[in-house]
C-alpha positions as CSV (number, residue, x, y, z in Angstrom):
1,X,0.0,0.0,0.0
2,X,1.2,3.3,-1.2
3,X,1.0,6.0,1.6
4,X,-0.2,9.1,-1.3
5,X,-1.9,8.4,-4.8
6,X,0.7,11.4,-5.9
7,X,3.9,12.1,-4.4
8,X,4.7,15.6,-6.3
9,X,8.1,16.9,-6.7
10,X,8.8,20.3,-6.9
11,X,7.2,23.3,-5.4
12,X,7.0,26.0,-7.8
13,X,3.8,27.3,-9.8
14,X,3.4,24.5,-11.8
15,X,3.7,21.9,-8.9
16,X,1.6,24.0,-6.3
17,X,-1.2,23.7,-9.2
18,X,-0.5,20.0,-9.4
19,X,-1.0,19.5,-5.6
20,X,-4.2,21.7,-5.5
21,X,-6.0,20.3,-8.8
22,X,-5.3,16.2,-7.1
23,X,-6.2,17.2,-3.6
24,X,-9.5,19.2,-4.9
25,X,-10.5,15.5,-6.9
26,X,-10.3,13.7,-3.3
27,X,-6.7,12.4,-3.7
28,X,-3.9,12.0,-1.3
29,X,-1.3,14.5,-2.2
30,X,2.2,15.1,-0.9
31,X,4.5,17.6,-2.2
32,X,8.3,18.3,-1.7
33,X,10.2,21.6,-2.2
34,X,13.7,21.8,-1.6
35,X,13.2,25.7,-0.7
36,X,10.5,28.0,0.1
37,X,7.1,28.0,-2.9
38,X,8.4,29.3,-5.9
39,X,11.8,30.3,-4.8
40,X,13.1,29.4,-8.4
41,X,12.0,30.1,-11.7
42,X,8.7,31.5,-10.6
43,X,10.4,33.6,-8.5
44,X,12.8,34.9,-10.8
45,X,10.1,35.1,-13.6
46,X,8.9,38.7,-15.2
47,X,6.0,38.2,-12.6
48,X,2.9,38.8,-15.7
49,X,0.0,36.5,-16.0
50,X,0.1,36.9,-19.8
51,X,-0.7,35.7,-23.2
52,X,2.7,36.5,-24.5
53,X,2.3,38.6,-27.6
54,X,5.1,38.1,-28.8
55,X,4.3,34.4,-29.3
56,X,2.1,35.6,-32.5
57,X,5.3,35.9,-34.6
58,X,5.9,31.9,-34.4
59,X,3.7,30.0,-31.7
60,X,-0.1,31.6,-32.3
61,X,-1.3,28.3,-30.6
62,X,0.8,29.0,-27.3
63,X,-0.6,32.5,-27.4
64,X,-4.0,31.0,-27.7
65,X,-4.1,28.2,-25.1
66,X,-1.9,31.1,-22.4
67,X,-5.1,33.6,-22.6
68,X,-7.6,31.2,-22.2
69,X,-6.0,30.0,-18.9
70,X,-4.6,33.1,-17.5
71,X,-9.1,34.1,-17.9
72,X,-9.1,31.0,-15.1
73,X,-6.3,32.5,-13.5
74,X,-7.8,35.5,-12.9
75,X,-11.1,34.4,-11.7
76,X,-9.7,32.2,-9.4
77,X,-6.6,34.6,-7.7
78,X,-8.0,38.3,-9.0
79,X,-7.3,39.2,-5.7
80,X,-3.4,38.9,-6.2
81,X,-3.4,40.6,-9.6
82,X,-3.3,44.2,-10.8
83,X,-3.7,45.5,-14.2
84,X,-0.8,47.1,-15.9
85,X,-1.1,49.3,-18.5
86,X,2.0,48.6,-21.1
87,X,3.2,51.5,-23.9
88,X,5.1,49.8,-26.7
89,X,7.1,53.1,-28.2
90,X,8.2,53.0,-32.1
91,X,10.9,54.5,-33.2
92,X,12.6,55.7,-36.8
93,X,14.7,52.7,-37.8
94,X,12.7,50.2,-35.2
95,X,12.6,46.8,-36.6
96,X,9.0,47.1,-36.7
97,X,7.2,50.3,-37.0
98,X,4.1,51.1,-36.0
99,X,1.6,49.7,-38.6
100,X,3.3,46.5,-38.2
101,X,3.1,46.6,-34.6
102,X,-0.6,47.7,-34.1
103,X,-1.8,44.7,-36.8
104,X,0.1,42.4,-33.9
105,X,-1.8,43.9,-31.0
106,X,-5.2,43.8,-33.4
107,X,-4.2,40.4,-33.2
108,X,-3.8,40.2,-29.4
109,X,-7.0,41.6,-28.9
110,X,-9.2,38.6,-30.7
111,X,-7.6,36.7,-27.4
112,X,-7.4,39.6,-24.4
113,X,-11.0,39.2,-23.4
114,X,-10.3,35.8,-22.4
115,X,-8.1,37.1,-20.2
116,X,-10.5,40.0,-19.1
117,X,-7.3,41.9,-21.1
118,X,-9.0,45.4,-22.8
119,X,-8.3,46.1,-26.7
120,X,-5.1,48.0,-27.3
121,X,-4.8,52.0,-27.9
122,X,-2.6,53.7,-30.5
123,X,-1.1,56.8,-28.8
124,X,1.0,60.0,-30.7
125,X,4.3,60.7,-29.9
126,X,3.0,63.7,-28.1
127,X,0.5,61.8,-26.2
128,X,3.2,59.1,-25.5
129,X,5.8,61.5,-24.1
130,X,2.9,63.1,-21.9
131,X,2.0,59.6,-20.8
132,X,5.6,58.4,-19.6
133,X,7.6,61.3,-18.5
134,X,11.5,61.0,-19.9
135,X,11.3,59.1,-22.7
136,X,13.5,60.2,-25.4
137,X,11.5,62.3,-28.0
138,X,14.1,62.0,-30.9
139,X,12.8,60.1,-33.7
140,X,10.0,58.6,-31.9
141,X,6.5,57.8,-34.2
142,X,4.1,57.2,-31.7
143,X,3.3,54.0,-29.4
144,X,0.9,51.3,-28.5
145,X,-0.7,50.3,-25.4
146,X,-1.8,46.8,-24.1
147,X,-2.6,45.4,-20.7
148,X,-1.9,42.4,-18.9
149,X,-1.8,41.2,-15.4
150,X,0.8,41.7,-12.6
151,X,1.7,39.2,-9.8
152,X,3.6,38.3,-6.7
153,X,4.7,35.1,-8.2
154,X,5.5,33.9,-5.4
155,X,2.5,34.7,-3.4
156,X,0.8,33.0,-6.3
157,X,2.7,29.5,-5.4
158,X,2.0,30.0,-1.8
159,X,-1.7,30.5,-2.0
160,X,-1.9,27.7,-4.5
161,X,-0.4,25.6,-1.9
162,X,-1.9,26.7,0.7
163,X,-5.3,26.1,-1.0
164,X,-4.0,22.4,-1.3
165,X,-3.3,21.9,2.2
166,X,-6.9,23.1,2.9
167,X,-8.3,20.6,0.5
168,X,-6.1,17.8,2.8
169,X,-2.4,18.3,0.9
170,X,0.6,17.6,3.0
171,X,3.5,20.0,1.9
172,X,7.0,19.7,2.9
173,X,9.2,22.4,2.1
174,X,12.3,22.7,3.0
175,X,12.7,19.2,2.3
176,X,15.0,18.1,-1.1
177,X,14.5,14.5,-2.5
178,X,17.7,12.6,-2.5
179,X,16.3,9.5,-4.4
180,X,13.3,8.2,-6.2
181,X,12.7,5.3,-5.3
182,X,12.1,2.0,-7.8
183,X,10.7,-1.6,-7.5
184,X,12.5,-2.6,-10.5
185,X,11.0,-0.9,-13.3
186,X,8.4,0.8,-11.5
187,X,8.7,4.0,-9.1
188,X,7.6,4.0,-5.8
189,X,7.8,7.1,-4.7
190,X,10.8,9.4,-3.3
191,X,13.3,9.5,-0.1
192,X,13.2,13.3,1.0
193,X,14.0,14.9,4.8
194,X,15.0,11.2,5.9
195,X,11.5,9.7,4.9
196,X,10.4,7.0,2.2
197,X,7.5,8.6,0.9
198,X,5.4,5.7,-0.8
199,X,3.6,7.0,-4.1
200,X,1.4,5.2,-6.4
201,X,2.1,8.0,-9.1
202,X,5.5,10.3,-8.3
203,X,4.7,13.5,-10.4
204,X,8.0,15.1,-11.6
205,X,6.7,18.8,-11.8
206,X,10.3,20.4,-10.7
207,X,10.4,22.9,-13.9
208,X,14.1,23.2,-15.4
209,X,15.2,20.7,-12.9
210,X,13.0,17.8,-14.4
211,X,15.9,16.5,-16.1
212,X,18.1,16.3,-12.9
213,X,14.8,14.8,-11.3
214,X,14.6,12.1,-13.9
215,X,17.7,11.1,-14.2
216,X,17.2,10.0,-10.1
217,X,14.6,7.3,-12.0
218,X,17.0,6.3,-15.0
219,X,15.5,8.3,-17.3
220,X,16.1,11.7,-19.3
221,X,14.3,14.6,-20.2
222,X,15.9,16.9,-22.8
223,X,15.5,20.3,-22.4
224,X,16.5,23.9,-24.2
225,X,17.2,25.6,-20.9
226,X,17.0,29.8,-21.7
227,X,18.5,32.0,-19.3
228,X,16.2,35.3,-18.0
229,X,17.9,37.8,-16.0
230,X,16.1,41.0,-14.7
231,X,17.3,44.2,-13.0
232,X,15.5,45.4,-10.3
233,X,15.6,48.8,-9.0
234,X,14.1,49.5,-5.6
235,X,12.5,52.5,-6.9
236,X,8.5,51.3,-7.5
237,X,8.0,54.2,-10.3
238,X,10.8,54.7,-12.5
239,X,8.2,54.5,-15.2
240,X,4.4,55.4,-14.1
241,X,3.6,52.4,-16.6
242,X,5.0,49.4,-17.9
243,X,6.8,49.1,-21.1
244,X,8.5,46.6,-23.6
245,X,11.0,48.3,-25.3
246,X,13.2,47.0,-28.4
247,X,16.5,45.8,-26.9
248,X,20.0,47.5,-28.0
249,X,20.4,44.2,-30.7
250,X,17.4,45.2,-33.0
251,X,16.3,41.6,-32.4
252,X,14.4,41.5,-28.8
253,X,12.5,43.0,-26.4
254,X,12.7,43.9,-22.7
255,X,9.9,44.9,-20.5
256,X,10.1,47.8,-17.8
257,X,8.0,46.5,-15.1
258,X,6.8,48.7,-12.3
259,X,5.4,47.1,-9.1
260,X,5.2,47.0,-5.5
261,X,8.9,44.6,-5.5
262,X,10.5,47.7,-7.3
263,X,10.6,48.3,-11.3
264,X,12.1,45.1,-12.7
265,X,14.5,45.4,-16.6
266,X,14.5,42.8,-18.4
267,X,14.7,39.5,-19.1
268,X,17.4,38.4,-20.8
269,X,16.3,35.5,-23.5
270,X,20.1,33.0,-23.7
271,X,21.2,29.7,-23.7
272,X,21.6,28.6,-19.9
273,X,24.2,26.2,-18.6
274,X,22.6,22.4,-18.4
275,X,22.5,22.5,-15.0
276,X,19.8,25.4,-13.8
277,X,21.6,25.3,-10.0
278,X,24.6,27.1,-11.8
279,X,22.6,29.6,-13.7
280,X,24.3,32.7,-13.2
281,X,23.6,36.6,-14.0
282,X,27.0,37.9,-16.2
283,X,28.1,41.1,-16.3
284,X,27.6,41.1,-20.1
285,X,23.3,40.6,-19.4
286,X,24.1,43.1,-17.2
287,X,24.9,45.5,-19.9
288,X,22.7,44.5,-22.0
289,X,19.6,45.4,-20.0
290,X,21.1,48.8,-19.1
291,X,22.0,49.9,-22.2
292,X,18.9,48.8,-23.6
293,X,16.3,51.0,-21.6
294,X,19.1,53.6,-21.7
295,X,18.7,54.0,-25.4
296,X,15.3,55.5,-24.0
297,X,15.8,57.2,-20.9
298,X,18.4,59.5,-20.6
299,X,18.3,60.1,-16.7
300,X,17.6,56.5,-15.3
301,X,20.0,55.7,-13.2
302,X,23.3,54.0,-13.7
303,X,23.5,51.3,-10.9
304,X,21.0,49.0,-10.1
305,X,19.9,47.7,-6.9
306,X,19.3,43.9,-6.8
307,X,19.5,41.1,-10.1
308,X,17.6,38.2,-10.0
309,X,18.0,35.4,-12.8
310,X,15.9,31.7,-13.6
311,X,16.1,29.3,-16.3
312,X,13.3,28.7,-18.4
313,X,12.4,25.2,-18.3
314,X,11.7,24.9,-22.4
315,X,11.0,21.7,-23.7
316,X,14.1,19.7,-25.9
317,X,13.3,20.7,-29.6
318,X,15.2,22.1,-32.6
319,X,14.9,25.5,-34.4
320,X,16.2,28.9,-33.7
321,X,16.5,30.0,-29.6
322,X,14.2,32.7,-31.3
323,X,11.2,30.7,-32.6
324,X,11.2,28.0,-29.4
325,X,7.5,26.8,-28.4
326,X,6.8,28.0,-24.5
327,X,3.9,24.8,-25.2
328,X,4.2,22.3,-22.4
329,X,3.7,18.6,-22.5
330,X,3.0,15.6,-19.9
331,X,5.6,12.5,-20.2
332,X,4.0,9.2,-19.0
333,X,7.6,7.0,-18.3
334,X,5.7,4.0,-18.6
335,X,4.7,4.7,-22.2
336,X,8.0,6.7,-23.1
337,X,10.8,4.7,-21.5
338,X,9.2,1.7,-19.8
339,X,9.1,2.9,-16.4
340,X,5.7,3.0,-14.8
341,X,4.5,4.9,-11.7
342,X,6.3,8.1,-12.6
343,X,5.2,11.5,-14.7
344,X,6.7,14.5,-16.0
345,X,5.2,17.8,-17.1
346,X,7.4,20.1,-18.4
347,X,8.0,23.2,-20.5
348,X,4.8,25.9,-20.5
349,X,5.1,29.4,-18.5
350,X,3.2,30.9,-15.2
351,X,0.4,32.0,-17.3
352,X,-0.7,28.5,-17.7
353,X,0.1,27.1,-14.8
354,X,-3.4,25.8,-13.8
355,X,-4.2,23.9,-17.4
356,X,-0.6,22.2,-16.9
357,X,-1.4,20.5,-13.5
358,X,-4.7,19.9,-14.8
359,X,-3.3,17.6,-17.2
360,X,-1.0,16.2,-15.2
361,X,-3.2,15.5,-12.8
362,X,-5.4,14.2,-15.7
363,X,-2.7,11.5,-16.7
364,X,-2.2,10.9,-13.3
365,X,-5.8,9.9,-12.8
366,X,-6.2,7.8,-15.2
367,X,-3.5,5.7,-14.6
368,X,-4.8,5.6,-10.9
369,X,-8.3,4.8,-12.0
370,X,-9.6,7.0,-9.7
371,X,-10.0,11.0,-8.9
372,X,-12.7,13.2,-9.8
373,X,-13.1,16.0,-12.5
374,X,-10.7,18.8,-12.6
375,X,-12.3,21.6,-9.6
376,X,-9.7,24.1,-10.4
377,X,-11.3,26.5,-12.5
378,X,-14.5,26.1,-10.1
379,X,-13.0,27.9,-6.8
380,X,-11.2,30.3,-6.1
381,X,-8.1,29.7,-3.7
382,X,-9.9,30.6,-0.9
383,X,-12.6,27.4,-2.0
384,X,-15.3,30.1,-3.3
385,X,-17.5,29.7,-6.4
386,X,-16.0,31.7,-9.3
387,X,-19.6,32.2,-10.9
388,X,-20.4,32.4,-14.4
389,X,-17.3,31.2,-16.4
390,X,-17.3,32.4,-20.4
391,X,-17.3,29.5,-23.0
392,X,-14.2,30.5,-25.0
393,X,-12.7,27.9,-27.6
394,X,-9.4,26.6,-26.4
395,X,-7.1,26.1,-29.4
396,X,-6.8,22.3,-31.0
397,X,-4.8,20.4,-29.3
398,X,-4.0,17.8,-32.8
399,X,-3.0,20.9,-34.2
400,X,-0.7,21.5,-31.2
401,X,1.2,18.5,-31.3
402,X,1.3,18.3,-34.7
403,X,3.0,21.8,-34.7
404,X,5.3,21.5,-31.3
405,X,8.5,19.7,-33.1
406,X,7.7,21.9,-36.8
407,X,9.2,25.6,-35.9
408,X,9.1,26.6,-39.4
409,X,5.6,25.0,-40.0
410,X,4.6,26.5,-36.8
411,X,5.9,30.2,-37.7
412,X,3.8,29.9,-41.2
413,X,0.8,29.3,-39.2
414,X,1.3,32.0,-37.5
415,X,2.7,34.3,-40.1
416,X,-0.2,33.6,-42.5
417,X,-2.8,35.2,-39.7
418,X,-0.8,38.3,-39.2
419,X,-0.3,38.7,-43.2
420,X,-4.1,38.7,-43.8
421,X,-4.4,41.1,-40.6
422,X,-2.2,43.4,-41.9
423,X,-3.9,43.5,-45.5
424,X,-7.2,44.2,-43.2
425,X,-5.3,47.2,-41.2
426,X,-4.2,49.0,-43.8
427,X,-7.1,48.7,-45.9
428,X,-8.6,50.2,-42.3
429,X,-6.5,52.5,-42.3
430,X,-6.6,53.6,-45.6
431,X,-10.6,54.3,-44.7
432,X,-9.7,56.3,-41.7
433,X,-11.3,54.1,-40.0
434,X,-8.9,53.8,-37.4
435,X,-8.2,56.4,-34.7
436,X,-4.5,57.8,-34.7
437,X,-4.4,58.8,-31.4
438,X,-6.5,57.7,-28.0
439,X,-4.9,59.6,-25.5
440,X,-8.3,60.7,-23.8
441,X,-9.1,56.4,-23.7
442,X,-6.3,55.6,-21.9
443,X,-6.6,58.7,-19.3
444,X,-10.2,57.0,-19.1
445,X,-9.0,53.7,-18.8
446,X,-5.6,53.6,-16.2
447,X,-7.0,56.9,-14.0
């Protein structure tokens, strides 16, 4: 007899969800954290529940699927989220100027109200400089806005959790696993804080560590580990907004995040060292980041305050670092490499957080032949209703798969959505049917 149906390992975002969604269907849940909840990559995340526009250029799928959860997300932990109003400026000799980048955001906003996100606003360059004080005003075109949602992160991982230990969860943090334990090709559960925990299912949920986590069960998960530093300046209000500004290299983007933890630069996007535990900030990131929002401000200040870098725990897959899927995936061990009793969901981002534990919990469930339907999208963390709860397609998930391991099928995809919305917006345009400026909006809007 097993002493848990799932043992989980790992106490991030991800694997709080995990532990909430099995403990909501009536299971016996234990999960191990080597630290404190979402001490790691959550932690050292950009802290947005987002869809990731950005993701339209190559993975429209990912944006998709990230909206339509972070609409649960915010139903079910509004209380920890604040909306943040985010001014994309354009610039002569930008890499995109500002047709381009308003057919994008017409694009984001088919998915925003899943997400209870508002449609974007095209701002002057007058109205721009008005709206964020000290930005440069040479060569600047005008901007757009978008919203999304800030969070603690790590408050989000410890409410989760706490959440599962009301619904009968036993958490143990503070409490690393130094084996997974196997009845020959079966695993059993784990050894952690000088226990044998007994699992009929051990859920491997320990985000760029899953590969270091598998290997402890003889098996391998490969993984393009990107590296994501951020600045952080103790100051809340550097900028009065947020922003994502084009980076020194013409190539990517850094966001200007202002918050109650200070206004966070960054992140980085690089190829991380195999091993996340020596994932390190360099003085060449460092750089990076300052001269980038530099290029824009001409007063903000030289030295930062604090840096805080994670690993993103992307899925194994080839392409460009540029085009990589943030799509996550569940591993069953038994199917994949003959070893039963053990799980692995890996890659995906904070903002889907909830749909990946569902899933796992899923697979989990039926290999258990027991557990209820998924309750996570039903209560809130405190265990309230969440009402009424919008119908919104999710994206196919054939398509999905089909399209995970394909980067330059995948980027068509996408590609061939933003070339007939661009043919639309300029035709708009063209009609004047589009407003140049909505400075009064936005006022309106983010009073």
């Amino acid at each position: 007899m097993s002493d848990f149906d799932l043992v989980v390992i790992g106490g991030g975002v991800t694997g709080a969800g995990v532990a909430r969604d099995a403990a909501l269907r009536g299971l016996r849940v234990c999960l191990l954290e080597r630290g404190q909840p979402g001490g790691g990559t959550t932690a050292a995340s950009t802290h947005l529940i987002h869809g990731g526009v950005r993701y339209l250029l190559y993975d429209r799928l990912t944006t998709h699927s990230s909206c339509w959860d972070a609409g649960h997300i915010v139903r079910t932990a509004g209380e920890l989220l604040t909306r943040l109003p985010i001014v994309w400026p354009v610039y002569k000799g930008h890499s995109r100027g500002l047709e381009t980048v308003e057919t994008l955001l017409e694009q984001y906003d088919r998915f925003q109200p899943m997400k209870y996100g508002r449609p974007h606003l095209r701002l002057t360059a007058e109205a721009a400089l008005r709206v964020v004080p000290g930005l440069s005003p040479e060569g600047l075109l005008g901007a757009l806005v978008f919203d999304e949602w800030w969070v603690d992160a790590e408050a989000l991982a410890r409410r989760t959790l706490d959440s599962a230990r009301a619904a009968g969860a036993e958490v143990l943090l503070e409490t690393p696993v130094t084996s997974v334990l196997k009845d020959g090709a079966r695993v059993t559960g784990v050894s952690a804080g000088g226990r044998d925990l007994l699992g009929a299912i051990t859920v491997n949920a320990a985000g760029p560590w899953i590969d270091k986590v598998s290997t402890l069960a003889g098996v391998r998960m490969p993984l393009r580990l990107m590296k994501g530093t951020h600045l952080i300046y103790r100051e809340k209000a550097l900028s009065p907004v947020g922003l994502l500004l084009e980076a020194e290299d013409r190539s990517r983007y850094v966001f200007v995040v202002p918050s109650p933890l200070g206004t966070w630069v960054g992140p980085t996007d690089m190829p991380g060292p195999l091993d996340p535990d020596l994932t390190r900030t360099t003085d060449e990131e460092i750089g990076y980041l300052t001269r980038s929002v530099k290029r824009y401000f001409a007063s903000w200040p030289e030295k930062h305050d604090a840096t805080i870098v994670g690993s993103r725990p992307i899925l194994g897959q080839p392409g460009a670092e540029k085009l990589l899927s943030r799509d996550f995936e569940v591993f069953d061990h038994e199917e994949r490499d003959g070893v039963a009793g053990f799980l692995t969901i890996g890659g995906g981002k904070m903002s889907d957080y909830r749909v990946m534990a569902e899933a796992a919990v899923d697979a989990a469930c039926r290999k258990l032949g027991a557990g209820g339907p998924c309750r996570t999208h039903l209560l809130t963390l405190e265990g309230k209703p969440v009402g009424e709860i919008p119908d919104w397609p999710q994206p196919s998930p054939d398509l999905k798969k089909f399209l995970r391991t394909k980067p330059l099928l995948r980027e068509l995809h996408s590609l061939s959505y933003l070339g007939a919305g661009m043919a639309s917006h300029l035709a708009r345009r063209a009609a004047g049917l589009i407003p140049i400026g909505d400075e009064a909006e936005f006022r309106r809007r983010y009073a």
